[in-house]
C-alpha positions as CSV (number, residue, x, y, z in Angstrom):
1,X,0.0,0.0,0.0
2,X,2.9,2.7,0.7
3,X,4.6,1.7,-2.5
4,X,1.4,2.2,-3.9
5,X,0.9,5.4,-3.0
6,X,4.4,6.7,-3.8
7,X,3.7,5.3,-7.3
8,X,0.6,7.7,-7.4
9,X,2.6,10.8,-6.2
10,X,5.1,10.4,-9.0
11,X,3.3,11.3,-12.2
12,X,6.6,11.5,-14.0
13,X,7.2,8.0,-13.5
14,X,3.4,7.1,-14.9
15,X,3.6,9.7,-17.4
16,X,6.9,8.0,-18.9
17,X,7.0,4.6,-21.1
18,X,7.7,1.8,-19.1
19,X,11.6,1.0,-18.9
20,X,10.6,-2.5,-20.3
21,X,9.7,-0.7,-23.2
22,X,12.6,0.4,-23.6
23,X,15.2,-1.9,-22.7
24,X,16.4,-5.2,-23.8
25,X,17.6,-6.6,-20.3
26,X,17.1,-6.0,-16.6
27,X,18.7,-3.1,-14.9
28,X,21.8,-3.9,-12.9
29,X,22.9,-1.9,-9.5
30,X,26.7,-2.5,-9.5
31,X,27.7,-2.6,-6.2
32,X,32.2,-2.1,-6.5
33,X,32.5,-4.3,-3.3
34,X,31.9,-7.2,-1.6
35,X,28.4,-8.6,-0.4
36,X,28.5,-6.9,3.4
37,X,29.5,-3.6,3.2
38,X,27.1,-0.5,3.2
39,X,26.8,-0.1,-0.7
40,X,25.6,-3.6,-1.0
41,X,22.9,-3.7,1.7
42,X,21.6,-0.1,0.2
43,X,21.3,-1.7,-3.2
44,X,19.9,-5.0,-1.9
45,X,17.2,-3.0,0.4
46,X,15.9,-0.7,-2.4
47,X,16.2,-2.9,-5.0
48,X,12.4,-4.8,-4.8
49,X,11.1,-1.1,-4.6
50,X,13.0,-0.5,-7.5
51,X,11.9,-3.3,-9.4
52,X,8.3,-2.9,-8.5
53,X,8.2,0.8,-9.8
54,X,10.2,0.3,-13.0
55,X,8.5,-2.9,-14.2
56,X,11.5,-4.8,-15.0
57,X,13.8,-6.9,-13.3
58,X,16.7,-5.2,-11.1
59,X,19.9,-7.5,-9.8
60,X,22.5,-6.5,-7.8
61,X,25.4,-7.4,-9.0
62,X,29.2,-7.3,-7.2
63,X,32.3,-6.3,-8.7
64,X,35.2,-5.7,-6.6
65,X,38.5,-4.9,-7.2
66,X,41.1,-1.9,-7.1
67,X,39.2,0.3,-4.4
68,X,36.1,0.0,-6.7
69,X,37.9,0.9,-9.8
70,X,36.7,-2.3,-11.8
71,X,33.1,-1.6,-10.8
72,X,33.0,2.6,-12.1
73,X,34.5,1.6,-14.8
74,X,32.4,-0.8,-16.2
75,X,29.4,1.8,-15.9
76,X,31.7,4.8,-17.4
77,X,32.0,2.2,-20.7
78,X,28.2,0.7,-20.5
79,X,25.4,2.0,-23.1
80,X,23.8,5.0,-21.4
81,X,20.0,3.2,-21.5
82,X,19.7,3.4,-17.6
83,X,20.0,-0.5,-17.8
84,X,23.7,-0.2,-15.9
85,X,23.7,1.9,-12.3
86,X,26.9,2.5,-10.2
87,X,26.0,2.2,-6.4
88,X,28.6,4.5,-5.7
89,X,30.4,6.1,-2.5
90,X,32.7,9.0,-1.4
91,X,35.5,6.7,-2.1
92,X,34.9,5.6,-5.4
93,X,33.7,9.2,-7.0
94,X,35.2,11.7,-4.2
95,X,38.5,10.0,-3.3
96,X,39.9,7.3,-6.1
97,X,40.9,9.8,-8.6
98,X,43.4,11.8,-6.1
99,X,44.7,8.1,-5.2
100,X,45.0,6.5,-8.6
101,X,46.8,8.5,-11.3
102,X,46.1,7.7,-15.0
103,X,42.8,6.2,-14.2
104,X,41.5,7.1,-18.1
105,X,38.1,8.2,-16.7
106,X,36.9,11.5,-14.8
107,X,34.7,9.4,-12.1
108,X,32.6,13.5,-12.4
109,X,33.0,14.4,-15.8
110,X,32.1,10.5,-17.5
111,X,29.0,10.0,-14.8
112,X,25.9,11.3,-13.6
113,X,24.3,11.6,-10.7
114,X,20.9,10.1,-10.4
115,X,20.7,10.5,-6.7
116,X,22.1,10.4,-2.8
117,X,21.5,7.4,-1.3
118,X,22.7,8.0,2.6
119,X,24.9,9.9,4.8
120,X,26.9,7.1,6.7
121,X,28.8,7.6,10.0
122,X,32.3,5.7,10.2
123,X,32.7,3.6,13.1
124,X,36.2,2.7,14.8
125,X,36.3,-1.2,15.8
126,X,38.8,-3.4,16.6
127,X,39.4,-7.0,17.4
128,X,37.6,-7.9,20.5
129,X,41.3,-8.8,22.4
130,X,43.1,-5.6,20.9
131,X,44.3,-4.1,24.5
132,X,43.1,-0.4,23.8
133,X,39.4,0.3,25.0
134,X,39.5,3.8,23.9
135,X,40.9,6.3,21.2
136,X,43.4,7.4,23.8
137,X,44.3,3.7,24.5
138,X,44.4,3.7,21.4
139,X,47.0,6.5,20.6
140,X,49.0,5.7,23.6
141,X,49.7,1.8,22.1
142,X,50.6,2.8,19.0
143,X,53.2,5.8,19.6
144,X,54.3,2.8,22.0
145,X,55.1,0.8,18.7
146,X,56.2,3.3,15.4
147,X,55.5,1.5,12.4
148,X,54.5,-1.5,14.1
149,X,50.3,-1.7,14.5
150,X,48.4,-2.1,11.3
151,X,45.0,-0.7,10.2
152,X,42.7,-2.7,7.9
153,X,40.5,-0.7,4.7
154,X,38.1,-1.7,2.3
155,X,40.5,-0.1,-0.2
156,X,43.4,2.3,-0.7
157,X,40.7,5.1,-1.9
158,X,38.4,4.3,1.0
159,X,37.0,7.6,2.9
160,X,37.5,5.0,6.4
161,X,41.1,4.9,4.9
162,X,41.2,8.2,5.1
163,X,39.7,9.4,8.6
164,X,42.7,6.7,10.1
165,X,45.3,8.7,8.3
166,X,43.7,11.7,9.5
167,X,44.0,10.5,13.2
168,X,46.9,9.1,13.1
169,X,48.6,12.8,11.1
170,X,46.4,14.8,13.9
171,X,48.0,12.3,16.7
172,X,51.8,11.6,15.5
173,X,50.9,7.5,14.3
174,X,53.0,6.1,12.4
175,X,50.8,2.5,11.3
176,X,50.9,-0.1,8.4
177,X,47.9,0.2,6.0
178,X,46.3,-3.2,4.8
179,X,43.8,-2.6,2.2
180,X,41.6,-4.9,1.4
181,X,40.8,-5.9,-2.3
182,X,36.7,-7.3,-1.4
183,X,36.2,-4.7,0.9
184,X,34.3,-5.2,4.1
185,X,33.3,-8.6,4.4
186,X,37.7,-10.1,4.3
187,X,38.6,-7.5,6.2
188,X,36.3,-7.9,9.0
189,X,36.9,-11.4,8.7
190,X,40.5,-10.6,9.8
191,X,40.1,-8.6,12.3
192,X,37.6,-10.5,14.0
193,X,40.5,-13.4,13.8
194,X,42.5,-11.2,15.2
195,X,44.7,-11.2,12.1
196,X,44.6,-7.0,12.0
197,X,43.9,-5.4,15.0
198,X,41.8,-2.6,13.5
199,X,39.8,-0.4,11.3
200,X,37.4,2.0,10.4
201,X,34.4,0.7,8.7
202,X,30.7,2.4,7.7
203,X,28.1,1.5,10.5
204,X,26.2,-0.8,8.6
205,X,28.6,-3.1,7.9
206,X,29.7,-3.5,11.3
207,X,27.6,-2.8,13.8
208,X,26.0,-6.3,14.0
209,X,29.3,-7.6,14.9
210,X,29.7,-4.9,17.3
211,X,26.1,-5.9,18.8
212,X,27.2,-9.6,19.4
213,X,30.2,-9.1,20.8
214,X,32.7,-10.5,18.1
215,X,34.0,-6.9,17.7
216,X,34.7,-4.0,19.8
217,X,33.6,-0.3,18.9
218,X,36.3,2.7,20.3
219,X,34.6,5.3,18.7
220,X,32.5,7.1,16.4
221,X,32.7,10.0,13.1
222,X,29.8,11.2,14.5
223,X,29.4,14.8,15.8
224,X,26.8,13.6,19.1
225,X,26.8,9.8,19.8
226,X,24.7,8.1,17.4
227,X,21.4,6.5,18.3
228,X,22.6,3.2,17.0
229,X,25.4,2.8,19.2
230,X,24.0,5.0,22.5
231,X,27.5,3.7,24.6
232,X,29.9,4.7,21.5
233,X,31.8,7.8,22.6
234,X,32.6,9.8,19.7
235,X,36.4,10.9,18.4
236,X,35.2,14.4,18.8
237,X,34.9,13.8,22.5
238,X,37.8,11.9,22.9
239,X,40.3,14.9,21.8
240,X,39.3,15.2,18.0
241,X,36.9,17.8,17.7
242,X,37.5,18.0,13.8
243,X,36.8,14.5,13.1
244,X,33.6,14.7,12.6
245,X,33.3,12.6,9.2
246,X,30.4,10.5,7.1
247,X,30.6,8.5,3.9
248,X,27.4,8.6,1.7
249,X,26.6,6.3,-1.0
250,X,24.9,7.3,-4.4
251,X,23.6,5.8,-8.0
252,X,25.6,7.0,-11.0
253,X,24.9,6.1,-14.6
254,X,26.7,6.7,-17.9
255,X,27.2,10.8,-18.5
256,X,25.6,10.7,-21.9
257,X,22.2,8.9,-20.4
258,X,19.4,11.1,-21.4
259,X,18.2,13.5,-18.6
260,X,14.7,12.2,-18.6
261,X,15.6,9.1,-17.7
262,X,18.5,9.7,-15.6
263,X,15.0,11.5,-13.6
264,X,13.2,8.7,-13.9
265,X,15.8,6.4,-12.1
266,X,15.8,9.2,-9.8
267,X,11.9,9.2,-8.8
268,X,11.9,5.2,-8.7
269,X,14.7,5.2,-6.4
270,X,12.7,7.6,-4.1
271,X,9.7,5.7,-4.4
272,X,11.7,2.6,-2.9
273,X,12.5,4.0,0.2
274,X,8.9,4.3,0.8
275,X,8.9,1.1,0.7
276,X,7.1,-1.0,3.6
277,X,10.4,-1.0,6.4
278,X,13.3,0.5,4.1
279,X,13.2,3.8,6.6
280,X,13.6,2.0,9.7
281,X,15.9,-0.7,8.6
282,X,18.3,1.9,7.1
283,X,17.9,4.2,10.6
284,X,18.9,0.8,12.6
285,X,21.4,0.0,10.1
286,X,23.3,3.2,11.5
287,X,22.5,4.7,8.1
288,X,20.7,8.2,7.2
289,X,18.6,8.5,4.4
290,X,20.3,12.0,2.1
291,X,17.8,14.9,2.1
292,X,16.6,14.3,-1.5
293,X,18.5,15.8,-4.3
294,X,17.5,15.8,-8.2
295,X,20.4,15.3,-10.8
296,X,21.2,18.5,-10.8
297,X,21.9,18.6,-7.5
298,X,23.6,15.6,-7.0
299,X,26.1,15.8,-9.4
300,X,26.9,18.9,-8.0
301,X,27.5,17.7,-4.5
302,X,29.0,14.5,-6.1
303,X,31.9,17.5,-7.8
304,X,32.2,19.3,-4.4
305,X,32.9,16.7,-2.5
306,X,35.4,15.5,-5.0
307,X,37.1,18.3,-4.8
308,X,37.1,18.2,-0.6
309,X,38.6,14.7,-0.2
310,X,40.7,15.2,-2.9
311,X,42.1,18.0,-0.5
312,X,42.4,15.9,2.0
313,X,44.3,12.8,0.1
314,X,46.5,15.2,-0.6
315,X,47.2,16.5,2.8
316,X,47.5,13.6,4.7
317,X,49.8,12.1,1.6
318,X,47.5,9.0,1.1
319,X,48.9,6.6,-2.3
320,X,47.5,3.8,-3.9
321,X,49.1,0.6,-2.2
């Protein structure tokens, strides 16, 4: 009944053919990590919605590889029908292309925004028997042991990559970066075997572990404690009132994708989180559903914040590995 009602409060979508009509094959959400992290549950919780609105079948579909790289891409060369969707994040279209030199692609100028998915807090967990309990516990073990203690990543260009670096420049760390070629799932894998004591990781992806005990959160990117994690402190309130950091995730087709279209993704997608329990499984999920933003917009925000991380990589000297 919700979906049904979105459906009727967005004439475009009934006023435009029906993407089957149009299209020779089902529309694929390409997710550029592993099954677990924050970009896969978004696509796999709207997608029904999705397929419901637009009348054709929607998979989700996992590429990983070079921070994400493989995945973007394969979209940038796909046919701009609306058939091919990039379930992208702050790492893949903000970050990569300060990290990666000659990637042959503009990640801003050769895609286009269809819309914000989320605003996603970073979480700071480590392996249940790590000795630290806290980001000072934290800071104190490492300057204890230079160029000893190694941080896991989901990627060379991830923004969770980049908030460590940012700690450890603001705090005098010297660590060893792991980065992770499937992302989440193999690296939480590791450091719940206490194979790498650490990382930062997007809420969703984490926080059940965190819940049944098999990891341990030190802290937060939020600016207040988040209502996921109540008992989180933040790294603002443990001595890093700057860190205050999210990721977002976002769809991205094909720059030369005809604008009408490109809208029409745009209007399913917010159809789906109307969905029947999308809301409130995101909000649990530690996850914040973006104030909505056209094309237009989106790709804007999608080139500013390019141009912010890109700052950062800079700053804090962050390479490919």
């Amino acid at each position: 009944m919700m979906l049904r009602r979105a459906l009727l409060a967005a004439p475009a979508l009934l006023a435009a053919p029906a993407l089957a009509q149009d299209s020779r094959g089902p529309v694929r959400l390409i997710v550029p990590f592993g099954p677990g992290g924050t970009t896969d549950f978004l696509a796999r919780i709207l997608q029904p919605g999705m397929q419901a609105v637009l009348g054709v079948p929607v998979v989700v579909e996992n590429r990983a590889g070079a921070a994400g790289n493989i995945a973007m891409e394969a979209v940038v060369r796909s046919a701009p029908d609306g058939q091919t969707i990039l379930v992208g994040d702050a790492g893949t279209l903000a970050i990569n292309a300060a990290i990666f030199p000659n990637m042959g692609y503009d990640p801003v100028r050769d895609l286009q925004a269809v819309t914000i998915l989320a605003d996603t807090p970073s979480m700071l967990v480590a392996n249940a028997g790590f000795p630290p309990n806290s980001v000072p516990e934290l800071v104190a073990h490492v300057r204890a042991r230079p160029g000893e203690v190694a941080f896991a990543s989901q990627g060379s260009g991830s923004i969770n990559r980049l908030i460590m670096e940012m700690l450890a420049e603001r705090a005098g760390l010297r660590m060893i970066h792991v980065p992770y070629r499937g992302g989440n799932a193999p690296a939480m894998a590791d450091i719940i075997a206490g194979n790498v004591p650490m990382m930062f990781a997007t809420m969703p992806a984490v926080i059940g572990n965190v819940r049944g005990g098999r990891l341990k959160a030190l802290a937060v990117s939020t600016a207040e404690r988040h209502p996921a994690a109540p008992d989180v402190p933040t790294l603002r309130e443990q001595g890093f009132p700057d860190l205050v950091l999210a990721s977002w995730q976002s769809f991205h087709v094909p720059a030369a994708t005809p604008a009408a279209l490109v809208q029409r993704l745009s209007d399913a997608t917010q159809a789906a989180f109307d969905a029947p329990g999308v809301r409130t499984r995101i909000a649990e999920a530690g996850s914040v559903i973006a104030p909505r933003r056209g094309p237009a917009e989106a790709q804007e925000f999608t080139a500013a914040e390019a141009r912010r991380w890109g700052a950062v990589a800079r700053q804090v000297g962050a390479m490919a590995d």
